[in-house]
mmCIF entry with sequence, helices, sheets and N, C-alpha, C, O atoms, coordinates in Angstrom:
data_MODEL
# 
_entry.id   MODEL 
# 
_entity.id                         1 
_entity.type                       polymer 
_entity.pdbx_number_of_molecules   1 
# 
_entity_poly.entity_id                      1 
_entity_poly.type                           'polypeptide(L)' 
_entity_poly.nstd_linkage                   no 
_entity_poly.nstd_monomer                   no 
_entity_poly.pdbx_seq_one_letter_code       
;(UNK)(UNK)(UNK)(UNK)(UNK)(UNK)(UNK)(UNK)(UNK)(UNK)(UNK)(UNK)(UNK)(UNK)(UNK)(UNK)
(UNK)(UNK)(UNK)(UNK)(UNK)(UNK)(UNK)(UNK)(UNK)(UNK)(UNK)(UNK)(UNK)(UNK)(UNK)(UNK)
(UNK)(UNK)(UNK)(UNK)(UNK)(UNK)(UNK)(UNK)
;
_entity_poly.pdbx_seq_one_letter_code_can   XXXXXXXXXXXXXXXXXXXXXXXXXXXXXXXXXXXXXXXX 
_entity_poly.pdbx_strand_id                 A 
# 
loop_
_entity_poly_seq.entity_id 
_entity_poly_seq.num 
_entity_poly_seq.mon_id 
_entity_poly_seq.hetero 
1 1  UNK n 
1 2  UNK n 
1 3  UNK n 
1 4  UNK n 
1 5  UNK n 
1 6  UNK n 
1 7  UNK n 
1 8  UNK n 
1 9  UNK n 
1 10 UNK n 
1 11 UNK n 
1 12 UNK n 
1 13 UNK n 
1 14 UNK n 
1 15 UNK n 
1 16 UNK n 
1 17 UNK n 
1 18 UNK n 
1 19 UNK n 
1 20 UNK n 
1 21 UNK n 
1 22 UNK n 
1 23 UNK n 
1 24 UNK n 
1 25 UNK n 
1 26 UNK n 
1 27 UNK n 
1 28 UNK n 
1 29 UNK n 
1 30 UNK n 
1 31 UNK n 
1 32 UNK n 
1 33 UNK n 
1 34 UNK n 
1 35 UNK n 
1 36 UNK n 
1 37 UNK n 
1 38 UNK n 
1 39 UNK n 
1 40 UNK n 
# 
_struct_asym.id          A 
_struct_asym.entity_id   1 
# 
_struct_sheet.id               AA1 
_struct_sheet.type             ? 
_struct_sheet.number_strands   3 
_struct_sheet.details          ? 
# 
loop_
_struct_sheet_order.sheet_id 
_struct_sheet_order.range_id_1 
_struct_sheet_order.range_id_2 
_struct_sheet_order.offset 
_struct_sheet_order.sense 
AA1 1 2 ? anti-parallel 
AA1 2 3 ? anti-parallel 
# 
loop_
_struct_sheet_range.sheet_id 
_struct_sheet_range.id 
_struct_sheet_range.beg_label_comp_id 
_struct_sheet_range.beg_label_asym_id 
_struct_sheet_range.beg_label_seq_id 
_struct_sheet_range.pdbx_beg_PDB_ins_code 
_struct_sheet_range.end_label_comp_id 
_struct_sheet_range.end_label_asym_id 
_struct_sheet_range.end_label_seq_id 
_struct_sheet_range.pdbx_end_PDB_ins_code 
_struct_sheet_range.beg_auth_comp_id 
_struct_sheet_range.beg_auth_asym_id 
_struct_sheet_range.beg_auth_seq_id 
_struct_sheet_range.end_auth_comp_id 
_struct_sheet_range.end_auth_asym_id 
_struct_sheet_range.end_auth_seq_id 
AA1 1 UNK A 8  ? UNK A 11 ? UNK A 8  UNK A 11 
AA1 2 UNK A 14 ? UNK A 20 ? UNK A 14 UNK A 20 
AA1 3 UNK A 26 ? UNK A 31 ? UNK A 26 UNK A 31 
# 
loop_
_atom_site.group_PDB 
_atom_site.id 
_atom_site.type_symbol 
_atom_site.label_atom_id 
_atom_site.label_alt_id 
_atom_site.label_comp_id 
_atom_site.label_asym_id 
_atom_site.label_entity_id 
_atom_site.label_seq_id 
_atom_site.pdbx_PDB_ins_code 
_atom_site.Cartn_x 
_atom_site.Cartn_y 
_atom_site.Cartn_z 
_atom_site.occupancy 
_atom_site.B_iso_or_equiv 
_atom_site.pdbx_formal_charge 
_atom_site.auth_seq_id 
_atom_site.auth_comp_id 
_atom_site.auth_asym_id 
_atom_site.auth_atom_id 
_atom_site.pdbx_PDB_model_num 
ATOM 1   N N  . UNK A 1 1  ? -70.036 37.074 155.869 1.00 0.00 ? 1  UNK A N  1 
ATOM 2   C CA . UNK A 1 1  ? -70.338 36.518 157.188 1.00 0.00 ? 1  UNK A CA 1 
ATOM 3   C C  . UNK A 1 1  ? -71.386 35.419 157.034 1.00 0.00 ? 1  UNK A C  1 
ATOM 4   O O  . UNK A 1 1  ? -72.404 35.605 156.367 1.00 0.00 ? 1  UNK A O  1 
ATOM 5   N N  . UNK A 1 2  ? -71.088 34.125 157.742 1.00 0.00 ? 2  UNK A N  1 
ATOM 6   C CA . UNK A 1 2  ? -72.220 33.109 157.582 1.00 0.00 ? 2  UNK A CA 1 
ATOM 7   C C  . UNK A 1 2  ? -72.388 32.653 158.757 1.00 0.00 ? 2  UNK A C  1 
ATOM 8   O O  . UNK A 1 2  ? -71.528 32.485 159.621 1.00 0.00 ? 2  UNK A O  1 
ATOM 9   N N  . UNK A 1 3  ? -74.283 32.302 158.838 1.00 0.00 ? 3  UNK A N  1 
ATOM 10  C CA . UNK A 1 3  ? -74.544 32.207 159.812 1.00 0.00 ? 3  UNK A CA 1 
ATOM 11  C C  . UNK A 1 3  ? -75.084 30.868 160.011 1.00 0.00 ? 3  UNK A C  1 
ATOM 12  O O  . UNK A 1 3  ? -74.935 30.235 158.965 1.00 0.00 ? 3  UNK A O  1 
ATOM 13  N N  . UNK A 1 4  ? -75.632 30.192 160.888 1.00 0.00 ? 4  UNK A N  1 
ATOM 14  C CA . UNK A 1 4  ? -76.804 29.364 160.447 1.00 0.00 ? 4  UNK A CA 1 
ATOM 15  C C  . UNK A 1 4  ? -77.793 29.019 161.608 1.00 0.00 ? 4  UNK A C  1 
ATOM 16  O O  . UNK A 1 4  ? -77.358 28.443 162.605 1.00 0.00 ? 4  UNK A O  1 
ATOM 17  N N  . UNK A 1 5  ? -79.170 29.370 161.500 1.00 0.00 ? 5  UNK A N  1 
ATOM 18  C CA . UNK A 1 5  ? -79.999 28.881 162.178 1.00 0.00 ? 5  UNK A CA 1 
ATOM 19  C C  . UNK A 1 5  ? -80.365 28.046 163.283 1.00 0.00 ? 5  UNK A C  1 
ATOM 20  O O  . UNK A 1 5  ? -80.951 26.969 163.179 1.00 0.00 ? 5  UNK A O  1 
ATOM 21  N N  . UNK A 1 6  ? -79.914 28.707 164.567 1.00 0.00 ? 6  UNK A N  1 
ATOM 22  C CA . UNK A 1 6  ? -79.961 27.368 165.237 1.00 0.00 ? 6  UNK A CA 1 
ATOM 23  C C  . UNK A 1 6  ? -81.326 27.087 165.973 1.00 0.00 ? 6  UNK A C  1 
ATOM 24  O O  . UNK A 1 6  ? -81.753 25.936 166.058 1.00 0.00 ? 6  UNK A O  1 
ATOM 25  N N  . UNK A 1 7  ? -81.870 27.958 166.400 1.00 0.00 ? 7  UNK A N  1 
ATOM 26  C CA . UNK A 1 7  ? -83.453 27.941 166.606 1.00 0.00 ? 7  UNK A CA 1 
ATOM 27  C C  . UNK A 1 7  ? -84.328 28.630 166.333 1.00 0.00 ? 7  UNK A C  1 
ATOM 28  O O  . UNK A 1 7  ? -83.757 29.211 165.410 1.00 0.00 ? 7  UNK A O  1 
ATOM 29  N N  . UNK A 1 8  ? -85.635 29.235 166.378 1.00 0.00 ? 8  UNK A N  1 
ATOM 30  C CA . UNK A 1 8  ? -86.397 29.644 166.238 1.00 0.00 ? 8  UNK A CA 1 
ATOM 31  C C  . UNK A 1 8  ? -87.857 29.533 166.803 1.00 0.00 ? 8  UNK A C  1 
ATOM 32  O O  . UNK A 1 8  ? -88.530 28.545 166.509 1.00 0.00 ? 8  UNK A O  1 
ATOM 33  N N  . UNK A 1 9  ? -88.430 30.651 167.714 1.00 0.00 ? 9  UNK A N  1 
ATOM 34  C CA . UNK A 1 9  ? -89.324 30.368 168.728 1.00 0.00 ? 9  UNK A CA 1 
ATOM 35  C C  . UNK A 1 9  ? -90.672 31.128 168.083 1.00 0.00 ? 9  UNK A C  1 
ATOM 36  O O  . UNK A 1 9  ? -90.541 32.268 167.639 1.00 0.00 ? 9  UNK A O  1 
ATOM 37  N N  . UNK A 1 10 ? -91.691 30.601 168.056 1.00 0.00 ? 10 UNK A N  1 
ATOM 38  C CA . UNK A 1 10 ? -92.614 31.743 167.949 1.00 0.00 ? 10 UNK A CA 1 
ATOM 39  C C  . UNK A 1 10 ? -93.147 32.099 168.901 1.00 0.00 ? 10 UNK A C  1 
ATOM 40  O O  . UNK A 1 10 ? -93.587 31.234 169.658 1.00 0.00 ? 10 UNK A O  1 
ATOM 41  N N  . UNK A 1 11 ? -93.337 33.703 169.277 1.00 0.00 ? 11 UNK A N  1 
ATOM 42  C CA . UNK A 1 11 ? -93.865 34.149 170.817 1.00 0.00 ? 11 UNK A CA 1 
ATOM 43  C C  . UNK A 1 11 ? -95.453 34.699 169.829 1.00 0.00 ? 11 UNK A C  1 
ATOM 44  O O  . UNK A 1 11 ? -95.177 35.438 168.883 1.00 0.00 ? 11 UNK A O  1 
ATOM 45  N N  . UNK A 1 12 ? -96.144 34.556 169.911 1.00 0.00 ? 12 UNK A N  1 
ATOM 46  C CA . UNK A 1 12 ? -97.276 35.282 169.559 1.00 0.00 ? 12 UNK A CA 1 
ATOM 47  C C  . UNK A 1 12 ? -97.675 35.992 168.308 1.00 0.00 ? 12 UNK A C  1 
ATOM 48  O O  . UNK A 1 12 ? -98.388 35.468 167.452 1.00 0.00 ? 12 UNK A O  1 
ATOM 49  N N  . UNK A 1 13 ? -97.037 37.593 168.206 1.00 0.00 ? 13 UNK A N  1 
ATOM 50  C CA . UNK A 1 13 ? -97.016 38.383 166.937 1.00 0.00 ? 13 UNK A CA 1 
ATOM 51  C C  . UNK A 1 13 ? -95.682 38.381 166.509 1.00 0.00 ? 13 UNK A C  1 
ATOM 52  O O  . UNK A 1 13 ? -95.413 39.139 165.577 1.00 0.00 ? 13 UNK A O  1 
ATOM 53  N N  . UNK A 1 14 ? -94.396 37.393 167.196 1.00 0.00 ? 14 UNK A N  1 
ATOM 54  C CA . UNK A 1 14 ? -93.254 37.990 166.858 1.00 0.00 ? 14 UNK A CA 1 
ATOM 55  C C  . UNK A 1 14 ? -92.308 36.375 166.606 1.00 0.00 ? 14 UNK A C  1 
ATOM 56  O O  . UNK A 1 14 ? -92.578 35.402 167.311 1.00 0.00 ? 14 UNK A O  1 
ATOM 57  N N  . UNK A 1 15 ? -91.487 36.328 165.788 1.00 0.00 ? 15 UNK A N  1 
ATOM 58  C CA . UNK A 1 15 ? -90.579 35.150 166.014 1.00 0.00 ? 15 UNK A CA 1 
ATOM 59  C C  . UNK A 1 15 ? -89.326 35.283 166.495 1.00 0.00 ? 15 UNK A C  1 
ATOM 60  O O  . UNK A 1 15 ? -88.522 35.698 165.660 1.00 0.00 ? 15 UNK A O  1 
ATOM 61  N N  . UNK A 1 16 ? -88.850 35.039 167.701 1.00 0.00 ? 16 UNK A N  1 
ATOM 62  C CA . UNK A 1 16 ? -87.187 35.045 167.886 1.00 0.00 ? 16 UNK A CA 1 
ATOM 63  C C  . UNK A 1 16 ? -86.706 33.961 167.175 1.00 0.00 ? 16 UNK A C  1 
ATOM 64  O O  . UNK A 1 16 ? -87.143 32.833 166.950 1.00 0.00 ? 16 UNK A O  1 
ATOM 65  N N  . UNK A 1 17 ? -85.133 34.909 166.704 1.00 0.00 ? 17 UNK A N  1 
ATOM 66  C CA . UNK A 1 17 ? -84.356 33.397 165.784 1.00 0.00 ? 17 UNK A CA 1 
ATOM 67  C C  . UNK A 1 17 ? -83.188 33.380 166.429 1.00 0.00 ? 17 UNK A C  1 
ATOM 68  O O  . UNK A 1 17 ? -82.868 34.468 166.907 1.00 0.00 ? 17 UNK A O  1 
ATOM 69  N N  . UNK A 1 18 ? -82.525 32.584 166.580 1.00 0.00 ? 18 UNK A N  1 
ATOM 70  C CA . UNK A 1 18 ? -81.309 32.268 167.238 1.00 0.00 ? 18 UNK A CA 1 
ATOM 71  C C  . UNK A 1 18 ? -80.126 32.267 165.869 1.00 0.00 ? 18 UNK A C  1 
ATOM 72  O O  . UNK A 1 18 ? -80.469 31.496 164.973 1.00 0.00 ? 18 UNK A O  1 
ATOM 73  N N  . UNK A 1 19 ? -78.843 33.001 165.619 1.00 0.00 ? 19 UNK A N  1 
ATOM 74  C CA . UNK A 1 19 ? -77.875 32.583 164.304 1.00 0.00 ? 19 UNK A CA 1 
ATOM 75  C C  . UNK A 1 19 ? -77.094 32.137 165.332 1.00 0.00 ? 19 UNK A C  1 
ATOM 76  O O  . UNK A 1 19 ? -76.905 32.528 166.484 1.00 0.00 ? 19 UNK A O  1 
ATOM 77  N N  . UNK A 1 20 ? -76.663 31.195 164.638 1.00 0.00 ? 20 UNK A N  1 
ATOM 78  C CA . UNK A 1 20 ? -75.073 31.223 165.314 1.00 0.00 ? 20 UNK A CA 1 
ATOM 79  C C  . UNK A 1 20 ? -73.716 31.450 164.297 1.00 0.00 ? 20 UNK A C  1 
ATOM 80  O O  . UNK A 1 20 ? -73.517 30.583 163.446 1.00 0.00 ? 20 UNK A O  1 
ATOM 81  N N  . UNK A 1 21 ? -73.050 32.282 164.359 1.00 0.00 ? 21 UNK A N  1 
ATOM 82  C CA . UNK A 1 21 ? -72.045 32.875 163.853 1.00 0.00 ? 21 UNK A CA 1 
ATOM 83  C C  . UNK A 1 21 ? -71.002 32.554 163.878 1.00 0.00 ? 21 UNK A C  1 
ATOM 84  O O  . UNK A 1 21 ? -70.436 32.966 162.866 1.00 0.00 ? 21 UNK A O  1 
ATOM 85  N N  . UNK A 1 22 ? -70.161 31.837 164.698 1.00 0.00 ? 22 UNK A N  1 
ATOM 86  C CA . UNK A 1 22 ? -69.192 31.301 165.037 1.00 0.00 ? 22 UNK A CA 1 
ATOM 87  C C  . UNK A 1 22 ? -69.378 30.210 166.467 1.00 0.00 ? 22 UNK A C  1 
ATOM 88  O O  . UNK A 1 22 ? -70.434 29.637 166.735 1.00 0.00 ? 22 UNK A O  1 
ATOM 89  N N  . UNK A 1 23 ? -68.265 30.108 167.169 1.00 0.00 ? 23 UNK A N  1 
ATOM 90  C CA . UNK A 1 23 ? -68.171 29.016 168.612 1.00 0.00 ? 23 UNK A CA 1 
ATOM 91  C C  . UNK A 1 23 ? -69.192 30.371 169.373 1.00 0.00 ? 23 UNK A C  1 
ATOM 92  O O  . UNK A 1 23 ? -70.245 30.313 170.009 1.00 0.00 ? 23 UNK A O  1 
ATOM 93  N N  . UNK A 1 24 ? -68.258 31.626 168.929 1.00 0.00 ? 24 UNK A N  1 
ATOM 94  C CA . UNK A 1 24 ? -68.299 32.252 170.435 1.00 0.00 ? 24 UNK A CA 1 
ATOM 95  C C  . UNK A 1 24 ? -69.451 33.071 170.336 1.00 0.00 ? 24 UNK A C  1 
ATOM 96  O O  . UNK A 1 24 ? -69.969 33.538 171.350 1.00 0.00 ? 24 UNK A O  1 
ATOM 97  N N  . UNK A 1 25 ? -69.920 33.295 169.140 1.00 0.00 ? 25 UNK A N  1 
ATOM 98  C CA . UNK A 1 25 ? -70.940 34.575 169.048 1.00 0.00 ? 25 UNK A CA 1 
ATOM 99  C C  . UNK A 1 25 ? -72.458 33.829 168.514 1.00 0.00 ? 25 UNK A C  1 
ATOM 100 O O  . UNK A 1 25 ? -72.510 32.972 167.632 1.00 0.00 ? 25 UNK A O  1 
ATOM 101 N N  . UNK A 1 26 ? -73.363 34.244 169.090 1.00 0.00 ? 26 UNK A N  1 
ATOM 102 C CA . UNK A 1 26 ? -74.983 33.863 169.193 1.00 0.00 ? 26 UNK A CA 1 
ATOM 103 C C  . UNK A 1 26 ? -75.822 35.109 168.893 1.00 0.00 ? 26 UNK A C  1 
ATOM 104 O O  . UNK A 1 26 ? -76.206 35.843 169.804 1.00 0.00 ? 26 UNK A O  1 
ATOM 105 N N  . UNK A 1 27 ? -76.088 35.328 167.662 1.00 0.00 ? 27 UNK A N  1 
ATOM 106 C CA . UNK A 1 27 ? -77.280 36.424 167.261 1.00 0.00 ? 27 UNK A CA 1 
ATOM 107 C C  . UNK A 1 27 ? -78.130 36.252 167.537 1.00 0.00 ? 27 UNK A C  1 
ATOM 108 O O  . UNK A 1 27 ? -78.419 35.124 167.138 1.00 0.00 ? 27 UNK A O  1 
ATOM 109 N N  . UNK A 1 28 ? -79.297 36.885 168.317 1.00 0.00 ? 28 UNK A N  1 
ATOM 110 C CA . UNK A 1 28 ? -80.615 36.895 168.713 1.00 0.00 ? 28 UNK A CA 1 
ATOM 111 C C  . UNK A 1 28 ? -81.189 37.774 167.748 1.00 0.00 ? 28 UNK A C  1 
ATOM 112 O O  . UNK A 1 28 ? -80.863 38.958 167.832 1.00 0.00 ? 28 UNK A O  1 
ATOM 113 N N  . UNK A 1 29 ? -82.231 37.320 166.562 1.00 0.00 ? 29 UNK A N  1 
ATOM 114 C CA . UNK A 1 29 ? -82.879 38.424 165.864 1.00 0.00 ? 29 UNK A CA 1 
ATOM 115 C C  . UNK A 1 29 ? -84.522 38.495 166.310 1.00 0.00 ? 29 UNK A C  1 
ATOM 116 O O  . UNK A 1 29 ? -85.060 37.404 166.495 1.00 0.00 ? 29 UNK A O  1 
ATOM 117 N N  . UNK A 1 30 ? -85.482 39.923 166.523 1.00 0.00 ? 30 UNK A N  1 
ATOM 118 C CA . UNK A 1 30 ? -87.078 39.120 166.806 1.00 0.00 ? 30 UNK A CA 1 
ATOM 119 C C  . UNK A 1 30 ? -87.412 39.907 165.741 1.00 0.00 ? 30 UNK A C  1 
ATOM 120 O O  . UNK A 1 30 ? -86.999 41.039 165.487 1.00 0.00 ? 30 UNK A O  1 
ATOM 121 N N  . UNK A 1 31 ? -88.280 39.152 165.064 1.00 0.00 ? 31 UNK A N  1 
ATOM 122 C CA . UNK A 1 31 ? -88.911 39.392 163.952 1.00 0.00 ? 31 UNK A CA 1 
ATOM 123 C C  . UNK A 1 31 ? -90.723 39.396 163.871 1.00 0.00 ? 31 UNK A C  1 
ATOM 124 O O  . UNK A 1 31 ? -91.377 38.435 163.466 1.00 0.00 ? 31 UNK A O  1 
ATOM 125 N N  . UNK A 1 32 ? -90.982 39.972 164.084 1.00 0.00 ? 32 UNK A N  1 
ATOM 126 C CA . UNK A 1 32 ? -92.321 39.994 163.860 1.00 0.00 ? 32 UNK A CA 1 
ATOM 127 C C  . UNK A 1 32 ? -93.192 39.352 162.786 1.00 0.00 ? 32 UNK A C  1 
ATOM 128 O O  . UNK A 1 32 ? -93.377 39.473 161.575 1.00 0.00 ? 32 UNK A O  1 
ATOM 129 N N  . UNK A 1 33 ? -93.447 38.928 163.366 1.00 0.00 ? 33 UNK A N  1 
ATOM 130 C CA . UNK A 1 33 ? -94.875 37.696 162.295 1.00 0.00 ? 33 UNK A CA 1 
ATOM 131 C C  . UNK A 1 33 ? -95.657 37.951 161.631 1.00 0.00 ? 33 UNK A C  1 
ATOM 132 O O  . UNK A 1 33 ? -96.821 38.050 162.019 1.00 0.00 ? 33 UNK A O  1 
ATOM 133 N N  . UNK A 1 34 ? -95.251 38.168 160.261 1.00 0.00 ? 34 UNK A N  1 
ATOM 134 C CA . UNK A 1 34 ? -96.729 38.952 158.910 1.00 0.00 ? 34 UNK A CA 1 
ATOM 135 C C  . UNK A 1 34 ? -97.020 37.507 158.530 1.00 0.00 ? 34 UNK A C  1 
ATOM 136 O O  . UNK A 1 34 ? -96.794 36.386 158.987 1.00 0.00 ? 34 UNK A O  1 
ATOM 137 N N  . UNK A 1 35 ? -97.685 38.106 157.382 1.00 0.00 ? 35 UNK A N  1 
ATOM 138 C CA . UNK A 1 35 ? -97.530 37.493 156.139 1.00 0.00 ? 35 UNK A CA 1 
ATOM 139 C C  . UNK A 1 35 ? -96.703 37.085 155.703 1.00 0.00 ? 35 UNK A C  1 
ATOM 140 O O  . UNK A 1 35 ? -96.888 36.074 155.026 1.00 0.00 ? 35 UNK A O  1 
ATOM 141 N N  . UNK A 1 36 ? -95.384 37.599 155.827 1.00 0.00 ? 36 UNK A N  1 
ATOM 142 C CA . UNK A 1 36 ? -94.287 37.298 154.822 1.00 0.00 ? 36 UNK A CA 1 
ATOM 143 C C  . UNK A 1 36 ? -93.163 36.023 155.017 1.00 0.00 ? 36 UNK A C  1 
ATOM 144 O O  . UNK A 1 36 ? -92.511 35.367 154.204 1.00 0.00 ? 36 UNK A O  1 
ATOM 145 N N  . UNK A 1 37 ? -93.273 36.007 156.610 1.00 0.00 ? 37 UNK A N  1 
ATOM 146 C CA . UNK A 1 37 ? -92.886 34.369 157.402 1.00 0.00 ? 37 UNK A CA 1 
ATOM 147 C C  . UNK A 1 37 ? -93.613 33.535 157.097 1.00 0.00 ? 37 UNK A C  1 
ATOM 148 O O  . UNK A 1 37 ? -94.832 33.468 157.255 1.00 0.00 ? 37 UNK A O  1 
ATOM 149 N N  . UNK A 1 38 ? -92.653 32.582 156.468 1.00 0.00 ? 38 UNK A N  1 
ATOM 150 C CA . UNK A 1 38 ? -92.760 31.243 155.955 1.00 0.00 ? 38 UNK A CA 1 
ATOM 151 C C  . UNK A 1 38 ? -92.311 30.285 156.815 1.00 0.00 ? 38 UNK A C  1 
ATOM 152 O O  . UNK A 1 38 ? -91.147 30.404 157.197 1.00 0.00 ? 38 UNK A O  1 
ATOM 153 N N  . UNK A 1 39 ? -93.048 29.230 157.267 1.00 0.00 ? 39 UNK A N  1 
ATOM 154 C CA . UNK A 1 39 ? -92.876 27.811 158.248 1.00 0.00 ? 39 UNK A CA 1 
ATOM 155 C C  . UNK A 1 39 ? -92.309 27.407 156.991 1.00 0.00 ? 39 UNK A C  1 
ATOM 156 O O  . UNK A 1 39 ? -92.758 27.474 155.846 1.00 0.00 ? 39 UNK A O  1 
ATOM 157 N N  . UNK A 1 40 ? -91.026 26.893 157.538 1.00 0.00 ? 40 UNK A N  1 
ATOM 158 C CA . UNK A 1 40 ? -90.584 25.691 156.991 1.00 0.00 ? 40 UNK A CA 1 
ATOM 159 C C  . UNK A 1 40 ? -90.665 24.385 156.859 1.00 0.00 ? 40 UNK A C  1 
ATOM 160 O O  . UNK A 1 40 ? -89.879 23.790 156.121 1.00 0.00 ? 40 UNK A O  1 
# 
């Protein structure tokens, strides 16, 4: 399955990411903000 990045928000302690997967399908992942998130 491939996805690719279409946004990414930072809310505070947490980052929402947007995949997009295909036309029809939009993954919302929230990820919480350590150390281990890297700005691109």
């Amino acid at each position: 399955m491939k996805g690719a990045v279409e946004s990414y928000i930072y809310q505070g302690s947490a980052v929402l990411i947007n995949i997009r997967i295909n036309d029809k399908t939009l993954m919302k992942v929230r990820v919480p903000a350590t150390s281990e998130v890297v700005n691109p």
